[in-house]
N, C-alpha and C positions, 0 to 999 in steps of 0.2 A: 589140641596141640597144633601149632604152625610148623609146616616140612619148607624149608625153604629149598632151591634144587638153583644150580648155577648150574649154565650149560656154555660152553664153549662154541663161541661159532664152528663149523665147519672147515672144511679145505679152502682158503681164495687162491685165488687164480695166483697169487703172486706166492704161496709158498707150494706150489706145484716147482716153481723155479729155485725155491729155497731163499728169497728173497724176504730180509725181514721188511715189514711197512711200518708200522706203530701205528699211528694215528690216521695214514693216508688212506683213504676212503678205494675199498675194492670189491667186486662182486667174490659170489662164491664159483669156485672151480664147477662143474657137472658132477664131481665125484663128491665137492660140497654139497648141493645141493643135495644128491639120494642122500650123505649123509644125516642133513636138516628132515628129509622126510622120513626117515627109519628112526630116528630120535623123537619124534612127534609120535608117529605109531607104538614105539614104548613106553612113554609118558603116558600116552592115555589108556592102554593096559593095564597101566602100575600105581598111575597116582590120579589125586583128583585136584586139577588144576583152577584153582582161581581167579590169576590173573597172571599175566605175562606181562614183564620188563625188558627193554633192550635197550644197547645200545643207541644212538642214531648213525652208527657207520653202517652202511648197507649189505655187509657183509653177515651183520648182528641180525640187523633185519630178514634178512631173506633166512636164516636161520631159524627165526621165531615165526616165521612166517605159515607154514603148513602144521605146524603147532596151533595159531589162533584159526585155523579154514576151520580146526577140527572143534573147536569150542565157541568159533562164531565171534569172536571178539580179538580186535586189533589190537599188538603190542604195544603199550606204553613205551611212548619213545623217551629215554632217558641219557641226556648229553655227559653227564655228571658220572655215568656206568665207565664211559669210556675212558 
C-alpha cells in the first residue's frame, strides 16, 4: 500500500508578520526552520519515506530540506505543487 503524507511548509518570515504572500517566494522564519527539523525527526520515527516532493518556493524547500539530510536524497523540485 502507498501512504502518501502532505506537509505544510513551516513558519516564513512573512507570516511571523501576518502578512499573506501566495506565490511570492520567502525563507523560513527560525521558528520555521526548528519547525522543518522536528517534522523530519517525526517522519523518520513513523514512516518510511521514499521520496520527497516540493514545491520550488524556498520556503517549501528549506522545509523538505532536513527531511532529505536524513534520507540522503534531494527533493524533487515541483513547480506545478505550488
Amino acid at each position: 500500500m502507498t501512504t502518501v503524507l502532505l506537509i505544510r511548509h513551516g513558519q516564513s518570515v512573512t507570516n511571523v508578520t501576518q502578512v499573506f504572500t501566495g506565490h511570492y517566494d520567502v525563507p523560513l522564519s527560525p521558528l520555521g526552520q526548528e519547525q522543518a527539523r522536528r517534522t523530519a525527526a517525526y517522519l523518520q520515527k513513523n514512516f518510511r519515506i521514499d521520496a520527497i516532493y516540493a514545491s520550488d518556493l524556498m520556503r517549501a524547500m528549506q522545509t523538505a530540506q532536513p527531511l532529505s539530510l536524513i534520507h540522503i536524497s534531494e527533493p524533487t523540485r515541483q513547480a506545478e505543487i505550488s
